[in-house]
C-alpha positions as CSV (number, residue, x, y, z in Angstrom):
1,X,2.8,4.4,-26.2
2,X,6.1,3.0,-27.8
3,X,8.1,6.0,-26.9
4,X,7.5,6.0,-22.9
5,X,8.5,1.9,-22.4
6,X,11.8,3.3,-24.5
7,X,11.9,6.0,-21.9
8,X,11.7,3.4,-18.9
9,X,14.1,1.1,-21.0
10,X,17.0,3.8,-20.9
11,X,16.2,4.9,-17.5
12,X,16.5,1.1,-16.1
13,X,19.8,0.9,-18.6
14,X,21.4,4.0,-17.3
15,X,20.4,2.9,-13.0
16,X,21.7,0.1,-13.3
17,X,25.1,1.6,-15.0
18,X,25.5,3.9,-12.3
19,X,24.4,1.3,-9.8
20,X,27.5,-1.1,-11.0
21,X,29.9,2.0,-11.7
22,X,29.2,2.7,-8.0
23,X,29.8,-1.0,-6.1
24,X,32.9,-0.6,-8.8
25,X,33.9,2.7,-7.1
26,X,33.0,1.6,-3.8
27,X,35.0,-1.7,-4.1
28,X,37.8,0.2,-5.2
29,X,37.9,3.2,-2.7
30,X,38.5,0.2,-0.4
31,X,41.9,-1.1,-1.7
32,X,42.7,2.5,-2.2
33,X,45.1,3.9,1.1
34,X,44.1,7.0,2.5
35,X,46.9,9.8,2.9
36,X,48.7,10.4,6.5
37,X,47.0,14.0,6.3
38,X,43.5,12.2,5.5
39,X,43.4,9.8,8.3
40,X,44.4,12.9,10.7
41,X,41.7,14.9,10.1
42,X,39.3,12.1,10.5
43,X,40.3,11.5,14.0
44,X,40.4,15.0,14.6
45,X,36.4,14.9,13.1
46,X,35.9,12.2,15.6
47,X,37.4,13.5,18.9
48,X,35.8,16.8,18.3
49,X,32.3,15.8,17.5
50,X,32.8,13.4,20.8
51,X,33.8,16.3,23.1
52,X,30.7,17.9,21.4
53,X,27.9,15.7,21.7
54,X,29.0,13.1,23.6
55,X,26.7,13.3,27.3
56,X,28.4,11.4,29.7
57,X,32.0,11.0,28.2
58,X,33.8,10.3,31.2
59,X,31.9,8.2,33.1
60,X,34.6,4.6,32.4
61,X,37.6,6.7,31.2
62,X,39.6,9.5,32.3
63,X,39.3,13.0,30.8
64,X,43.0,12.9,30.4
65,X,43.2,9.2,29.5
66,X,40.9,9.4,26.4
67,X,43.2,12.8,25.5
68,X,46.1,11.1,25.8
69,X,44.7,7.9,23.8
70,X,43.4,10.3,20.7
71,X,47.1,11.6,20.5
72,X,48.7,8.2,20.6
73,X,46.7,7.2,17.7
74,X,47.8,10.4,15.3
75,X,51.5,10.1,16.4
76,X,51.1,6.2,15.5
77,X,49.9,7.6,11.7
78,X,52.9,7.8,9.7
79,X,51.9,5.8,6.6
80,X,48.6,5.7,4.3
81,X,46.6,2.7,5.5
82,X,43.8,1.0,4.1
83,X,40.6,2.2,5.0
84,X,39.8,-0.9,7.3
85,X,43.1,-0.7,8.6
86,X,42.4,2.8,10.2
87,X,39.0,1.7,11.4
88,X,40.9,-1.1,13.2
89,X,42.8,1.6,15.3
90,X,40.3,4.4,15.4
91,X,37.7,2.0,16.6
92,X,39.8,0.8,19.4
93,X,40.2,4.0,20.8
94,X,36.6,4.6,20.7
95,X,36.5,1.2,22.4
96,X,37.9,2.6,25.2
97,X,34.7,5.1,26.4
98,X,33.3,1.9,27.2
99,X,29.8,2.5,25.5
100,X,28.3,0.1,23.6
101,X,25.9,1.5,21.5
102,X,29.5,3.7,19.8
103,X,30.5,1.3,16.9
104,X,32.7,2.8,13.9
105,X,31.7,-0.1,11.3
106,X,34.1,-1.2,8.2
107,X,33.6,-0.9,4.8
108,X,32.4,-4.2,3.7
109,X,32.8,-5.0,-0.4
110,X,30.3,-5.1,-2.0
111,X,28.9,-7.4,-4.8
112,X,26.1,-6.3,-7.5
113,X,25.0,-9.6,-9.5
114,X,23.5,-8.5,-13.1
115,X,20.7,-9.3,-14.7
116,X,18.4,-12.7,-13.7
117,X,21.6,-13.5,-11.1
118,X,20.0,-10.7,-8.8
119,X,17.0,-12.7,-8.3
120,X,18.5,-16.0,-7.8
121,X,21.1,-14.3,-5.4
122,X,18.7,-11.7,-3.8
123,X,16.4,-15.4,-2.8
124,X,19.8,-17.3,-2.2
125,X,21.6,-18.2,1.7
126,X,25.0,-17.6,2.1
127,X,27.4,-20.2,3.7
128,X,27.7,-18.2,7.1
129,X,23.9,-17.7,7.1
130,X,22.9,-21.3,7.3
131,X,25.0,-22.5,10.3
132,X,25.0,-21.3,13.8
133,X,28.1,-20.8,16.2
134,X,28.8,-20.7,19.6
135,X,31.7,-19.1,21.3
136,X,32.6,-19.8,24.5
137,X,36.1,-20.1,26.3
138,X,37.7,-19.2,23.1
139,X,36.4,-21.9,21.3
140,X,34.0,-21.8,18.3
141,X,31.1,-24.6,18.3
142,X,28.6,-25.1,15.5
143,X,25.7,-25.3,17.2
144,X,23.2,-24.9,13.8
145,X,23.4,-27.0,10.7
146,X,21.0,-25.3,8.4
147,X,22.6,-26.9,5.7
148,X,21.5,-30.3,3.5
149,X,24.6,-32.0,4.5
150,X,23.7,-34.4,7.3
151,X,27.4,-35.0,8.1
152,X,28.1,-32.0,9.7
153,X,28.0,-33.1,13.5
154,X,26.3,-30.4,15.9
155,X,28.6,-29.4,18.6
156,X,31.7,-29.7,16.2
157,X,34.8,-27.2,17.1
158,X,35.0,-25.0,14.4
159,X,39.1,-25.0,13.7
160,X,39.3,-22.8,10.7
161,X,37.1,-21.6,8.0
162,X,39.6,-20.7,4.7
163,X,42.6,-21.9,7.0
164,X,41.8,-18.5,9.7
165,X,41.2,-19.6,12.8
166,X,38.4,-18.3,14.8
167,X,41.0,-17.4,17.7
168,X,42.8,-15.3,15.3
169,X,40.2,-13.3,14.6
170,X,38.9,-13.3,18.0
171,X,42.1,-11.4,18.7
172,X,41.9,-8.9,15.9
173,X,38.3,-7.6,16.2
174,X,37.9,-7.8,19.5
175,X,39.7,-4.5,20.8
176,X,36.9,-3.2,18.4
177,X,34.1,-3.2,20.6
178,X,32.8,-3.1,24.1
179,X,29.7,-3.7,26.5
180,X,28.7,-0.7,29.0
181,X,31.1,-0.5,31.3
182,X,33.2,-3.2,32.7
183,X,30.9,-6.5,32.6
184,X,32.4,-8.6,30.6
185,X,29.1,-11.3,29.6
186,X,28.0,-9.3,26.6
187,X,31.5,-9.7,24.5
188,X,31.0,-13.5,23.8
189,X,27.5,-13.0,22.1
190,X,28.4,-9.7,20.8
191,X,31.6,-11.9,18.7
192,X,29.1,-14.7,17.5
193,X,27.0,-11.8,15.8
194,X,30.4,-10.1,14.4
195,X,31.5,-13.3,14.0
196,X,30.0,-13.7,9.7
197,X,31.4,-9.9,8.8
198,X,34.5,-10.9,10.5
199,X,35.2,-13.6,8.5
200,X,34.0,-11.5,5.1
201,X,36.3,-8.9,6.1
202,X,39.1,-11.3,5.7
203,X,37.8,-13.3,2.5
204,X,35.7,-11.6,1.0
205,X,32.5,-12.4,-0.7
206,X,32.6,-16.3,-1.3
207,X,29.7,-18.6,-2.5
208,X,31.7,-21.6,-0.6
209,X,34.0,-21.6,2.2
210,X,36.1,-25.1,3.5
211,X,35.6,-25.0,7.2
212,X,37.7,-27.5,9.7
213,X,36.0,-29.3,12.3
214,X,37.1,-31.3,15.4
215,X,35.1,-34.0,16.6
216,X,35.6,-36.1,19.7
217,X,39.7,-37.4,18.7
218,X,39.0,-36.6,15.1
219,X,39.0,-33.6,12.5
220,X,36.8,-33.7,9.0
221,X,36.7,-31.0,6.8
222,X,33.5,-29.4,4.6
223,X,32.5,-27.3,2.2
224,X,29.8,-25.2,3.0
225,X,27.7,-23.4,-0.3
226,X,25.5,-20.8,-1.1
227,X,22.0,-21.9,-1.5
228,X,19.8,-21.0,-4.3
229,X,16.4,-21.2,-4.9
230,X,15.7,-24.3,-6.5
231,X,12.2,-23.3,-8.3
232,X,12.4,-21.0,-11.1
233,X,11.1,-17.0,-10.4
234,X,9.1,-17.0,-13.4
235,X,7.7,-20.9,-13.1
236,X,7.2,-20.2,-9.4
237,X,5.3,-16.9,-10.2
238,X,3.2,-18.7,-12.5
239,X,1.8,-21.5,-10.5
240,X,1.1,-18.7,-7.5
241,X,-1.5,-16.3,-10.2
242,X,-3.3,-20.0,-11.2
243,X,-3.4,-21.0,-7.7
244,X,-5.0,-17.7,-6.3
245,X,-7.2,-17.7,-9.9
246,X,-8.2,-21.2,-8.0
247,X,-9.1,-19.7,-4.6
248,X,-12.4,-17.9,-4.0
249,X,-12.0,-17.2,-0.8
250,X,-9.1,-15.6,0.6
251,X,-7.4,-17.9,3.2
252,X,-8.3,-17.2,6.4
253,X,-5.3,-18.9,8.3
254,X,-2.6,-17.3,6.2
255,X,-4.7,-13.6,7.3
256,X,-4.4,-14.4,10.6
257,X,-1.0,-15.4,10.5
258,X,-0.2,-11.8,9.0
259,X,-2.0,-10.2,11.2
260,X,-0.5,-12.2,14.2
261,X,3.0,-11.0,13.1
262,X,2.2,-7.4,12.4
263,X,0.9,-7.3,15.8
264,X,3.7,-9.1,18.0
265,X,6.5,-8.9,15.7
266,X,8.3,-11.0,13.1
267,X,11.9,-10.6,12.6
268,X,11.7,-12.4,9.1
269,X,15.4,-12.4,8.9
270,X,15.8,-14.5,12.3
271,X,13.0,-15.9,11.7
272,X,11.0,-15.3,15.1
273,X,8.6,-13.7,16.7
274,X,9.6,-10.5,19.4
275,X,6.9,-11.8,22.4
276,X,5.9,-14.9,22.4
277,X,3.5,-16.3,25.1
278,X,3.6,-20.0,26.2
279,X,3.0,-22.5,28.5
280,X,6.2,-24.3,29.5
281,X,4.3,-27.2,32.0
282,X,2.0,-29.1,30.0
283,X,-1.8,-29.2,31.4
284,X,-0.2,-26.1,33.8
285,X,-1.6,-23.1,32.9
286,X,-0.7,-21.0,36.0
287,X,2.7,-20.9,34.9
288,X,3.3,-18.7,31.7
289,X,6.5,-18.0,30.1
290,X,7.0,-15.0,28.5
291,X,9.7,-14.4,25.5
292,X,10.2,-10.9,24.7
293,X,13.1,-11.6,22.1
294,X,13.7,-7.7,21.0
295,X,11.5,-4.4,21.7
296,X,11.9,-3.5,18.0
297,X,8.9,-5.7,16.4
298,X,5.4,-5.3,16.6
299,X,2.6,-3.2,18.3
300,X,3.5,-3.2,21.4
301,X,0.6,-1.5,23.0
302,X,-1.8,-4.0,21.5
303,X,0.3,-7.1,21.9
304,X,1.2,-6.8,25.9
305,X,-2.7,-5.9,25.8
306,X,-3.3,-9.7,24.2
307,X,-0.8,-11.4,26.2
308,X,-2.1,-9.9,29.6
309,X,-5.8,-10.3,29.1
310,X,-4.9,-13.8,28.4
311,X,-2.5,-14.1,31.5
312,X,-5.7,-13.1,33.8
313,X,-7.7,-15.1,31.5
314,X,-5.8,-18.3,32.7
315,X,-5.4,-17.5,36.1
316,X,-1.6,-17.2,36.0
317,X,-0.1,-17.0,39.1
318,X,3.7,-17.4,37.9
319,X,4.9,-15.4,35.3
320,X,8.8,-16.2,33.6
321,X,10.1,-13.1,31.4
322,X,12.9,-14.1,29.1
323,X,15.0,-11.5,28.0
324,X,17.6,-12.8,27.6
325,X,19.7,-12.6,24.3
326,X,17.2,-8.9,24.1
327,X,19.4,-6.5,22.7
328,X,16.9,-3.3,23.0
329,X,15.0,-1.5,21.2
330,X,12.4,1.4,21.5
331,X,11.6,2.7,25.1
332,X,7.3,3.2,24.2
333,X,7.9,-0.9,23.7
334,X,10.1,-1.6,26.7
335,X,7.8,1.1,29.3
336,X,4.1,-0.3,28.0
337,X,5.8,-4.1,29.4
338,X,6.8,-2.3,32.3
339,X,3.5,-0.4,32.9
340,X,2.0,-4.5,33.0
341,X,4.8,-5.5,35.6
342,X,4.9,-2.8,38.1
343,X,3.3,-3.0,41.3
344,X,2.5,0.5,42.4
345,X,-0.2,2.4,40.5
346,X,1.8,4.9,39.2
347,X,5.3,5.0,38.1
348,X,8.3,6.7,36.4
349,X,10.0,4.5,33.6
350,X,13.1,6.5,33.1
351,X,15.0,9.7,34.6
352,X,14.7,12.9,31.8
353,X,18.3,12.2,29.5
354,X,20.8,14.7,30.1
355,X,22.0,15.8,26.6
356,X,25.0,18.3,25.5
357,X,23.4,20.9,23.5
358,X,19.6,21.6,23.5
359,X,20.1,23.7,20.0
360,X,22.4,21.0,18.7
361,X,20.4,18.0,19.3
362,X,17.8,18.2,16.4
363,X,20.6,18.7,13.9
364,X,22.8,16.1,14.8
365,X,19.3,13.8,14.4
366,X,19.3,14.2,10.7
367,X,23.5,14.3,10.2
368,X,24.1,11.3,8.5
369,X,21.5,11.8,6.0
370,X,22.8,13.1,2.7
371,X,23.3,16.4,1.4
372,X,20.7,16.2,-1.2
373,X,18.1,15.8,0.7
374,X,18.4,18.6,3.5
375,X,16.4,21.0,0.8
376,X,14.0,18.4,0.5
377,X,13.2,17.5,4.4
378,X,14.1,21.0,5.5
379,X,10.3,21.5,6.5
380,X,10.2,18.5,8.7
381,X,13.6,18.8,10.0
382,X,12.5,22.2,11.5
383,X,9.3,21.0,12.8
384,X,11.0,18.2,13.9
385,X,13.7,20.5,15.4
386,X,10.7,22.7,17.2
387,X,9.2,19.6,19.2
388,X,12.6,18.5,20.3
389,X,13.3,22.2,21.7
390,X,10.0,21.6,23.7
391,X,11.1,18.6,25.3
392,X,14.3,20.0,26.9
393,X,15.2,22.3,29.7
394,X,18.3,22.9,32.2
395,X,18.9,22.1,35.7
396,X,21.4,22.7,37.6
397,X,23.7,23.7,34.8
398,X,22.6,20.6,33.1
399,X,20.7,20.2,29.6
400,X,17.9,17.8,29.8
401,X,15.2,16.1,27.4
402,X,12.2,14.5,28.6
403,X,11.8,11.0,26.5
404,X,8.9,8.2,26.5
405,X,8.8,7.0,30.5
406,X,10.2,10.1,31.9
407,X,7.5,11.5,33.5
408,X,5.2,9.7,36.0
409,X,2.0,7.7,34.3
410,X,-0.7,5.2,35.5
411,X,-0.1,1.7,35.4
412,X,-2.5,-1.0,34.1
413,X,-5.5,-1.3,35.3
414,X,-5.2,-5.3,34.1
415,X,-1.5,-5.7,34.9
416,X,0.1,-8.8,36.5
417,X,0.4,-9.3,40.3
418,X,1.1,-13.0,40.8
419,X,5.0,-14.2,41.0
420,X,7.7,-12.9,38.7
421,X,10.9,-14.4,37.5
422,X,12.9,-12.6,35.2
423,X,15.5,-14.7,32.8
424,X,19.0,-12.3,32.0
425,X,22.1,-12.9,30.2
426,X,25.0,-11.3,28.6
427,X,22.6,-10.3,25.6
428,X,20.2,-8.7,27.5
429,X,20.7,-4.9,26.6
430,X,20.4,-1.8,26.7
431,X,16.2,-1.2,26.5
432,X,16.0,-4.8,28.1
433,X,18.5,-3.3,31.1
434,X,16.7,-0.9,31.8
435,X,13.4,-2.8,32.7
436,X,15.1,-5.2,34.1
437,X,17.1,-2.6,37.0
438,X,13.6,-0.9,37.9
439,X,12.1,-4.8,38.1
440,X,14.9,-5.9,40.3
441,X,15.8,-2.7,42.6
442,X,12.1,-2.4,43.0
443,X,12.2,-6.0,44.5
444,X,9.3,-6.6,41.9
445,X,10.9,-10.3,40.8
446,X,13.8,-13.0,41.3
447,X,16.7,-12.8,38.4
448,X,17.9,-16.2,37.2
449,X,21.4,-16.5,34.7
450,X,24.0,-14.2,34.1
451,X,24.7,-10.4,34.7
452,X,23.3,-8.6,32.0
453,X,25.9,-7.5,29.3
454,X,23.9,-4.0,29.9
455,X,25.2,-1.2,32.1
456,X,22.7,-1.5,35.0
457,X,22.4,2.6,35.4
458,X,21.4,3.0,32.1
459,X,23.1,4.1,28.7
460,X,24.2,6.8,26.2
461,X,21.7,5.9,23.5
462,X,18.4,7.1,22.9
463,X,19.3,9.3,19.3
464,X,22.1,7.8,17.3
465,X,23.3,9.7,14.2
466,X,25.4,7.8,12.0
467,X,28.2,9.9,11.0
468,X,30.0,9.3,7.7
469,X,33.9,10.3,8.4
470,X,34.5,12.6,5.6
471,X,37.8,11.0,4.3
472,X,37.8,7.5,5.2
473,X,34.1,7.3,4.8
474,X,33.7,5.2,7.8
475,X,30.3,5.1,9.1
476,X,30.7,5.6,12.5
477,X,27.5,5.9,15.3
478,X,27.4,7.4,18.8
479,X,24.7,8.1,21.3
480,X,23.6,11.8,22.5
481,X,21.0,11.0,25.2
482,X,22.6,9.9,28.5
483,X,19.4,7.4,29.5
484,X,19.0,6.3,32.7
485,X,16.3,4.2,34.8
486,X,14.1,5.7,36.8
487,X,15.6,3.5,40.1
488,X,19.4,3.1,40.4
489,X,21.8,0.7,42.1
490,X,25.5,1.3,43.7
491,X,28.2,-0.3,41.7
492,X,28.9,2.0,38.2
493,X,29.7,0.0,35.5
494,X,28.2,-3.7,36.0
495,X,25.3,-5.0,34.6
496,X,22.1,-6.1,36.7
497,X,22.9,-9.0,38.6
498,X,21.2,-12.4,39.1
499,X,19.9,-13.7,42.4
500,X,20.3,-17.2,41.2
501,X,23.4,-17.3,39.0
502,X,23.7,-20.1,36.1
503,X,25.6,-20.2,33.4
504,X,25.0,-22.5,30.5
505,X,27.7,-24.7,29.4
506,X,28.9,-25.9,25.6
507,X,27.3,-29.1,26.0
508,X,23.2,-27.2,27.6
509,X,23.4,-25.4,24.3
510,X,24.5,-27.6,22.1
511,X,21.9,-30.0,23.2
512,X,19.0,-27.0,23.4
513,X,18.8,-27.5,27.4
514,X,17.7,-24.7,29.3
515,X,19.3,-25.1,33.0
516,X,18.1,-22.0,33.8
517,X,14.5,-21.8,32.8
518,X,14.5,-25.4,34.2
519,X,15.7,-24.1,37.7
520,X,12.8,-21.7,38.0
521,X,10.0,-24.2,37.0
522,X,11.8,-26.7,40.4
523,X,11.4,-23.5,42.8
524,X,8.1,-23.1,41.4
525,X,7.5,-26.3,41.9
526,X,8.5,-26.4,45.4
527,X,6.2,-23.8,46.3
């Protein structure tokens, strides 16, 4: 019995070596430039898997332009760069295709605490984690203090975290990335969730960081740290086995709560729950506001079930969907919503995708995975390959894939058929765009906020390989399914539009007021 814990003893010994010697490597491929010839034939893997795969390629930039842009970039190559430094360049030209779901991320160092310090960390918040920022007008708000030092004032410009100024970075990242098309909402929310790796990329990892912060007339700086858990693991661990060694029962309320977020969906990171179902006008129950925060959490098919049962249940008669901040997510979660909201009794979610290569497609599915493990998946990647080929046919030259929504399906029999207002802003994307151009150009409700950072007529998404650049070892992802709604509207390039526009200011989010959700609950009102 001896000789197999020695076994597992030298196993964990010689992981955990090759675990460090990697982040080692890692850390220092990093600092390491890549060759002129290197970066060239990276771009060159880029532009021709684009050409490729790519669906809709042209749709925001010239054939010519993008050409022309690709050659720039190699002629500009005449030194070795740092891997991030290429990525900074590359990814701006991929910026200019004007899809959002393409991102060509950084390298990020990593940071591999040993032995009882990868508890305590793995458990721990880092400094960027416990506040929240808002950018707006090219100014940086805190507008979270998740901290325990009370002195921090919500609302605060943020001047400088490690002496780099928010601006500054705001001006090197942003060529980096786009929305769909030309709308212009989405980039402010899309900075505020770059905003943490941004700031890494510069600095580093850091258990502290001295950020600068302007107050009415005056400035006061902090120091912002990492927080640890303050129990022990092994104390804490203890006290749990005695207390459930106490309970005879199991506890019925922390069940339920488990349950509840398996079927709605918990995003235990953010901390929230994807739909959420309330009533925003106390002792009103025919108005119900619905949250849909993502279409990535939950069971969909049983949660909308729950939600609408209880929406007839209470005789709702007006019904507010949020979506804003929604950033997508999977079209069986998005359509079974939209097969609750739709008026006819039958519909078509989305229009069949128009894709490059019907043989192709499978393959570039599985891409990114690594070598090792084609042998391995080879049965499933061929099945997999098989019920793809099924799905796809040509018309009219084109290559086409049918995909959840496609084709035409009965609506509920319980859906909603009262009043619908629909809450959009420059976060609602991609999945949340699309229900929200068949709601509007169906005339199914009235849109309150912003134009949705979204393309309106749909996206390149709906499979998105991550590719590893072979030299750079950039991890760079692109869509192959040109996915439209089933309805479309005029203008190419802008985002579903509000019938009632409001924007929030600084001060309605600093101060957690809602102008717009409080504008629909007056018309309601008035009614």
């Amino acid at each position: 019995m001896k000789r197999p814990g020695i076994y597992l003893f030298l196993l964990g010994c010689l992981l955990t070596f090759v675990r460090c010697a990697n982040v080692e490597k890692y850390n220092r491929f990093m600092e390491t430039p890549l060759t002129v010839e290197a970066m060239q034939q990276d771009v060159n893997y880029v532009e021709h898997n684009l050409w490729k795969m790519h669906p809709d390629l042209f749709l925001y930039v010239r054939e010519d332009q993008l050409k022309t842009k690709f050659d720039s970039l190699r002629s500009a190559i005449r030194q070795p760069l740092l891997p991030n430094q290429f990525q900074l360049a590359l990814a701006s030209v991929l910026a200019d295709v004007r899809q959002g779901h393409m991102t060509l991320s950084p390298l990020v160092a990593k940071f591999d605490p040993k032995g009882r310090d990868k508890v305590r960390y793995q458990k721990s918040k880092g400094p960027f984690s416990q506040l929240g920022f808002h950018w707006q007008e090219n100014t940086l708000y805190l507008s979270k203090n998740g901290t325990s030092d009370s002195t921090l004032v919500i609302g605060s410009k943020i001047l400088a975290v490690e002496g780099i100024q928010p601006q500054d970075l705001y001006t090197k990242y942003r060529p980096t990335f786009t929305s769909d098309g030309y709308n212009t909402t989405f980039i402010d929310q899309a900075f505020e969730r770059l905003l943490p790796r941004c700031y890494q990329l510069e600095l580093g990892y850091r258990d502290s960081i001295a950020i600068l912060f302007s107050n009415a007339d005056s400035t006061y700086q902090r120091t912002v740290v990492r927080r640890f858990d303050s129990v022990d693991t092994k104390a804490k661990s203890e006290i749990t086995t005695k207390a459930v060694k106490k309970v005879s029962q199991p506890d019925q309320k922390k069940s339920d709560l488990k349950k509840q977020r398996k079927i709605f969906g918990y995003n235990a990171n953010l901390k929230r729950m994807s739909k959420q179902l309330s009533f925003p006008v106390k002792g009103d129950s025919s108005i119900a506001l619905l949250k849909v925060a993502d279409f990535s959490y939950g069971r969909p098919k049983e949660a909308y079930r729950r939600i609408f049962d209880r929406l007839e249940l209470c005789s709702v008669q007006y019904l507010i969907l949020d979506l804003r901040g929604n950033m997508g997510g999977r079209l069986s979660d998005v359509k079974e919503l939209y097969s609750y909201l739709v008026e006819e009794d039958k519909y078509q979610f989305v229009q069949p995708a128009v894709i490059t290569s019907k043989f192709n497609l499978p393959f570039y599915q599985v891409k990114g995975l690594p070598g090792w493990s084609y042998p391995v998946l080879s049965p499933f990647i061929l099945t997999g390959a098989i019920v793809s080929w099924t799905k796809t046919f040509s018309k009219d030259g084109l290559n086409y894939t049918h995909l959840t929504g496609s084709k035409i399906e009965k609506s509920k029999a319980g859906r909603y058929r009262g009043d619908l207002f629909v809450l959009i802003d420059g976060g609602t994307f991609s999945a949340a765009s699309l229900i929200a151009t068949n709601l509007k150009v169906g005339k199914r409700a009235v849109f309150v906020g912003e134009e949705t950072g979204g393309a309106a007529n749909g996206t390149v998404a709906g499979i998105l390989p991550i590719l590893k650049l072979p030299n750079s070892h950039l991890r760079w992802r692109f869509g192959l399914m040109d996915v439209k709604p089933y309805y479309q509207v005029n203008e190419m390039g802008r985002g579903v539009m509000p019938d009632v526009p409001i924007v929030r200011s600084v001060d309605d989010v600093i101060r957690a007021k809602d102008p717009v959700l409080d504008k629909v609950l007056k018309s309601i009102k008035k009614q």
